[in-house]
N, C-alpha and C positions, 0 to 999 in steps of 0.2 A: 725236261732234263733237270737232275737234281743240281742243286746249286754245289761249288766245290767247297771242300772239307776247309780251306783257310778263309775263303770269307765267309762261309759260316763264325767258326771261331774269332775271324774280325772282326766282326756284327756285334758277337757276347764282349768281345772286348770294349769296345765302343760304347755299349750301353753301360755296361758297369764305370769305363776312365769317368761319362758325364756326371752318373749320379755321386761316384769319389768325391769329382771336383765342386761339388754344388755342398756336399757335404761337409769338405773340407773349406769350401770360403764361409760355411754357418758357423764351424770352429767343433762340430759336433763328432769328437773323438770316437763316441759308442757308435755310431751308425757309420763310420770308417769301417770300425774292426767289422760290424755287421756285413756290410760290400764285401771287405774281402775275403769273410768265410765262405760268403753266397756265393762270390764269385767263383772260387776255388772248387766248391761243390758240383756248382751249374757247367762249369768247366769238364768236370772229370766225367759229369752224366752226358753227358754231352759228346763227349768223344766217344762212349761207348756208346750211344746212339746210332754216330756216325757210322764206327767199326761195323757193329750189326746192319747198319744200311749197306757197307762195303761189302760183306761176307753174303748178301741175302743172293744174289745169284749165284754163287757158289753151294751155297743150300740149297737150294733150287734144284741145279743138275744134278746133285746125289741124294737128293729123296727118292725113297723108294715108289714105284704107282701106286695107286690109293688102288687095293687090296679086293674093293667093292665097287664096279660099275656105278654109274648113277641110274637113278629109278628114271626109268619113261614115264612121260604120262600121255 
């Protein structure tokens, strides 16, 4: 069973707050702004991962049959 769509997104949030905060007690301002482009990125890919995971049975039922038997052997 696919795990759900917010602990998913929990999960990404969680690794990104640690590496923030390890970042930020080093004082290291560039690799802040870093985290939170990645973040922001890996977020957005990420949902449309999900979405596509969402919709795939829905694609499913309205494909058309595949056109061509399969070959016997």
């Amino acid at each position: 069973m696919p795990r759900q769509r917010q602990q998913i997104l929990d999960n990404l949030d969680a690794v990104y707050r640690e590496a923030y905060a390890r970042a930020e007690a080093a004082h290291d301002a560039r690799l802040m702004a870093d985290l939170d482009a990645a973040y922001q990125r890996e977020q957005l890919l990420l949902e449309v991962l999900l979405d596509i995971r969402d919709s795939w049975p829905d694609l499913a039922r309205r494909a058309p049959p595949h056109p061509h038997p399969a070959p016997t052997l």
